[in-house]
VMD Tcl script that builds the backbone (N, CA, C; Angstrom):
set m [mol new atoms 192]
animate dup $m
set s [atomselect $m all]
$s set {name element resname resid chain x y z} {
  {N N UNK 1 A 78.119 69.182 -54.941}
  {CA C UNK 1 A 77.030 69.830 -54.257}
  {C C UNK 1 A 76.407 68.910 -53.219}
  {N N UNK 2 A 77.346 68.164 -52.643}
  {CA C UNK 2 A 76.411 67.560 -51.473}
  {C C UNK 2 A 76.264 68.006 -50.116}
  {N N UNK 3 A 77.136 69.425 -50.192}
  {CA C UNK 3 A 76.918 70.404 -48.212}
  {C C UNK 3 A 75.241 70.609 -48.811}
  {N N UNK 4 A 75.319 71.658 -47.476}
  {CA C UNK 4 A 74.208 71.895 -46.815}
  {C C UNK 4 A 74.356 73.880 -47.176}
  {N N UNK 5 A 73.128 74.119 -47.507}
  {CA C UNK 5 A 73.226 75.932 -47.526}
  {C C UNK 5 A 72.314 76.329 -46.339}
  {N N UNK 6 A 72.580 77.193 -45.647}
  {CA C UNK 6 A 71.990 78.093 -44.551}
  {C C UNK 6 A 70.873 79.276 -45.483}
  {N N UNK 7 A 69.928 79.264 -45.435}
  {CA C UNK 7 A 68.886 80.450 -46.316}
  {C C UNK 7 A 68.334 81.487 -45.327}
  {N N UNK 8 A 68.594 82.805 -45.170}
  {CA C UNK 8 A 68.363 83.583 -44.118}
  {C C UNK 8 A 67.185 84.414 -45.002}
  {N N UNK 9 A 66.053 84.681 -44.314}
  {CA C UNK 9 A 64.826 86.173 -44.847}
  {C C UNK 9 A 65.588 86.835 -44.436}
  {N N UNK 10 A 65.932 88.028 -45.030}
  {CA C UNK 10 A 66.569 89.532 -44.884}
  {C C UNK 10 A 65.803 90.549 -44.751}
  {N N UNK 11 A 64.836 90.505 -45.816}
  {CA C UNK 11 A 63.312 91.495 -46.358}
  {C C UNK 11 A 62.224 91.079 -45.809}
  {N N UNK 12 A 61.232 91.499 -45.675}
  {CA C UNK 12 A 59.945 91.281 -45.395}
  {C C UNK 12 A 59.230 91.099 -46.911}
  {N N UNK 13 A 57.998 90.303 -46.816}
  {CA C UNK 13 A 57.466 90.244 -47.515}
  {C C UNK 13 A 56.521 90.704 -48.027}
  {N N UNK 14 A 56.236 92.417 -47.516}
  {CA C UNK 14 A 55.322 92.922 -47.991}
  {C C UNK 14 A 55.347 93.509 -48.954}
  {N N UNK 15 A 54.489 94.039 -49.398}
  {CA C UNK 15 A 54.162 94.520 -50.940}
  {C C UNK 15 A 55.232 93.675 -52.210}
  {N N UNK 16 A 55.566 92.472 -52.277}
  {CA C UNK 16 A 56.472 91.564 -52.968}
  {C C UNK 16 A 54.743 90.826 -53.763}
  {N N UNK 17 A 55.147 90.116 -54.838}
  {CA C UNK 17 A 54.098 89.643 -55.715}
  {C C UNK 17 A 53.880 87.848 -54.679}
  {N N UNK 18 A 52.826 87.493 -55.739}
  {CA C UNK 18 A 52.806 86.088 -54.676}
  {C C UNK 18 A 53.382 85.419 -54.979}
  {N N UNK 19 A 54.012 85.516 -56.170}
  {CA C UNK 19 A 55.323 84.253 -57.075}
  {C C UNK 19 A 56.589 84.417 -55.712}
  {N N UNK 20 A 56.502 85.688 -55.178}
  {CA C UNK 20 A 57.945 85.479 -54.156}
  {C C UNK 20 A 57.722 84.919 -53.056}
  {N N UNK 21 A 56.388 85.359 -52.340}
  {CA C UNK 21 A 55.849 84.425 -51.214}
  {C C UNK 21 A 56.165 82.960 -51.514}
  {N N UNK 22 A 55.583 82.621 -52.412}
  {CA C UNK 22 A 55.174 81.161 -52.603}
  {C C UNK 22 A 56.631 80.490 -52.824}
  {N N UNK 23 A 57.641 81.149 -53.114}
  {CA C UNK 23 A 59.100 80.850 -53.035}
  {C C UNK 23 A 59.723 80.579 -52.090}
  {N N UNK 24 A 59.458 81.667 -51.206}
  {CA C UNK 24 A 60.390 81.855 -49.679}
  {C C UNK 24 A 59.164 80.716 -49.253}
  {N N UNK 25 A 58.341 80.953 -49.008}
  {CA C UNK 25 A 57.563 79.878 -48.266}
  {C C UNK 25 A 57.946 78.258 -48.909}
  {N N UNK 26 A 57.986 77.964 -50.050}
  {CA C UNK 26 A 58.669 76.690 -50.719}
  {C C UNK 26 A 59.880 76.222 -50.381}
  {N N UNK 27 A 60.688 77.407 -49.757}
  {CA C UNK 27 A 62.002 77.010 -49.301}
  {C C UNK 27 A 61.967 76.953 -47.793}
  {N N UNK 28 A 60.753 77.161 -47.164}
  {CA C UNK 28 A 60.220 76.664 -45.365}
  {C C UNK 28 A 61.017 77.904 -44.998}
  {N N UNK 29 A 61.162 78.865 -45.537}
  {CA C UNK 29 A 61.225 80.151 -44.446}
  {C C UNK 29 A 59.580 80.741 -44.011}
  {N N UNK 30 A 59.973 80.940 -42.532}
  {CA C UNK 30 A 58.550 81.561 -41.801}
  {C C UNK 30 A 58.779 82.976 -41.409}
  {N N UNK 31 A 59.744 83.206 -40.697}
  {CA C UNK 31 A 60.234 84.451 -40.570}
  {C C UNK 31 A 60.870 84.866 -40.971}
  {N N UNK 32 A 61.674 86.362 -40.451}
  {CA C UNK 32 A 62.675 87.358 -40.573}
  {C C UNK 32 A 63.532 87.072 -39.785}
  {N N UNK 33 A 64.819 86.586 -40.232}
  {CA C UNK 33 A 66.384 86.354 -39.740}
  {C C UNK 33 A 66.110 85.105 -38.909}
  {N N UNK 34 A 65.324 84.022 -39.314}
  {CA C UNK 34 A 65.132 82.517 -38.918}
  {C C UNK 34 A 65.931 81.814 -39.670}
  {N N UNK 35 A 67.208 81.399 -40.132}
  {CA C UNK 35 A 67.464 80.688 -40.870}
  {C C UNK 35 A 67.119 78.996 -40.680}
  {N N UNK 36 A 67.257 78.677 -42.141}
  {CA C UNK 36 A 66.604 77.345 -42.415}
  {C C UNK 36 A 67.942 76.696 -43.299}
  {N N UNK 37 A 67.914 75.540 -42.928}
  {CA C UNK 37 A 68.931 74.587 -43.621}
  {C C UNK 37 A 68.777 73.946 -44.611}
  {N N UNK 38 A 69.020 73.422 -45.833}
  {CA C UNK 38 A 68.646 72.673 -46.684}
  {C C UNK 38 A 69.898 72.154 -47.141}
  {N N UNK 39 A 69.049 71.113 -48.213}
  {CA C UNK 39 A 70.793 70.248 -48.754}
  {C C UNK 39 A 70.807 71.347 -50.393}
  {N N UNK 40 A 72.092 71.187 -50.939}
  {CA C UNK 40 A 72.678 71.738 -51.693}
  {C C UNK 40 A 71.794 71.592 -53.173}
  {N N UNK 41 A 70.786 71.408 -53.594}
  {CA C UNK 41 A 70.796 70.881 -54.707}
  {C C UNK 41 A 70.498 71.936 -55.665}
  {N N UNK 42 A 69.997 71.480 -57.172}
  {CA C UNK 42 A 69.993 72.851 -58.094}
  {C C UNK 42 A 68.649 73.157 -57.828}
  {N N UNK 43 A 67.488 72.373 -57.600}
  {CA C UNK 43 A 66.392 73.178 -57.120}
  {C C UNK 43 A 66.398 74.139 -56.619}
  {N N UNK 44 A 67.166 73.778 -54.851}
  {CA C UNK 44 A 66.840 75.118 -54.043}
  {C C UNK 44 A 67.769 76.019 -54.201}
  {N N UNK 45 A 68.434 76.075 -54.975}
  {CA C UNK 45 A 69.497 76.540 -55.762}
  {C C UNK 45 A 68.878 77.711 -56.992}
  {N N UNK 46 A 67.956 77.214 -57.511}
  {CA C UNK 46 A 67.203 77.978 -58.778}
  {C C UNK 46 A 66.351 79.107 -57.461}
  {N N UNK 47 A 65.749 78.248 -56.417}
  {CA C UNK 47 A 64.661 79.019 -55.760}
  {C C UNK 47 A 65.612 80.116 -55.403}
  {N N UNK 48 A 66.618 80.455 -54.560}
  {CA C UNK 48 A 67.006 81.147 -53.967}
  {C C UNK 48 A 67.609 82.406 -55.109}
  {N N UNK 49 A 68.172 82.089 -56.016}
  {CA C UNK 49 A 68.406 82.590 -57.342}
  {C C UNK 49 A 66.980 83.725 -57.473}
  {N N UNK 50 A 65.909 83.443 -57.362}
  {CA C UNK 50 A 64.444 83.737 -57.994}
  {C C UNK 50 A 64.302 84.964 -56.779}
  {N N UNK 51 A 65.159 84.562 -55.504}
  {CA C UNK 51 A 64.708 85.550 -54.538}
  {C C UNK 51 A 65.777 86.214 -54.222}
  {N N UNK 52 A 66.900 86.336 -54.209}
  {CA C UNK 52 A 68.180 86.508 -53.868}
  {C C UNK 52 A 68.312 88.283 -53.495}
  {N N UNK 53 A 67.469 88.798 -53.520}
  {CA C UNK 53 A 67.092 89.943 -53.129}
  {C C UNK 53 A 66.385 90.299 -51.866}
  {N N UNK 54 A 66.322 89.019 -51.554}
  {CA C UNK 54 A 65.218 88.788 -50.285}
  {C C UNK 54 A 66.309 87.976 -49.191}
  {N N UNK 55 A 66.903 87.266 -49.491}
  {CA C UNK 55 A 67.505 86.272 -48.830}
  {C C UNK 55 A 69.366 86.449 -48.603}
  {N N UNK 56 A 69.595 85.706 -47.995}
  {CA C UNK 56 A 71.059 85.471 -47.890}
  {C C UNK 56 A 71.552 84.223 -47.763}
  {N N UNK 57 A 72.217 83.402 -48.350}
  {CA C UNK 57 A 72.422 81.801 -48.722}
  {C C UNK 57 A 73.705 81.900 -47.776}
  {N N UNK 58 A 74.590 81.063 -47.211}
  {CA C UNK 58 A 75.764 80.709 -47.037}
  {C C UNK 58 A 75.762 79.232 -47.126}
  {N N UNK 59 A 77.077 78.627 -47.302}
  {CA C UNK 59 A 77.476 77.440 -47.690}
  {C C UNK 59 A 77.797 76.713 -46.024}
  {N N UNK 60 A 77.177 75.557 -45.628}
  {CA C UNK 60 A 77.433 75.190 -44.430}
  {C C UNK 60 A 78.708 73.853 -44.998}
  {N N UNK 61 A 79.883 73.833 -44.111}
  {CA C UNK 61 A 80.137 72.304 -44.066}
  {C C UNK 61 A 79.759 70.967 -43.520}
  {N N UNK 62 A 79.779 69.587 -44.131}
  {CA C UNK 62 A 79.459 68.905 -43.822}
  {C C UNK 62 A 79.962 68.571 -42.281}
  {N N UNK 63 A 79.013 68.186 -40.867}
  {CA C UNK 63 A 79.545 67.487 -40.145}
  {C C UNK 63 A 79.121 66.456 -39.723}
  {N N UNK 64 A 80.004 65.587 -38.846}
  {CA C UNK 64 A 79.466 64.299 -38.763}
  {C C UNK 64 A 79.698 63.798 -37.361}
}
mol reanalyze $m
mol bondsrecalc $m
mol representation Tube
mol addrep $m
């Protein structure tokens, strides 16, 4: 697990509880179809899991 995942907002966040806000916002999404990069780990891994109804993950490769 050392790539990088791409985390896309799909959904809006309205009428969603604040446990999901405070998720997508924990994982530095601001908007709708902004994707955000992060490294692979099981944290943001659990987060996206918690929202995965909201979001769309893809697996980036490493470049250098």
């Amino acid at each position: 697990m050392s790539g990088k995942l791409r985390i896309t907002l799909l959904r809006g966040l309205s009428g969603r509880t604040a446990y999901h806000r405070k998720v997508v916002r924990g994982l530095g999404i601001t908007r709708l179809n902004r994707p955000v990069v992060r490294l692979d780990t099981p944290e943001i891994r659990g987060m996206v899991e918690k929202v995965k109804f909201l979001v769309r993950m893809e697996e980036v490769g490493e470049t250098s």
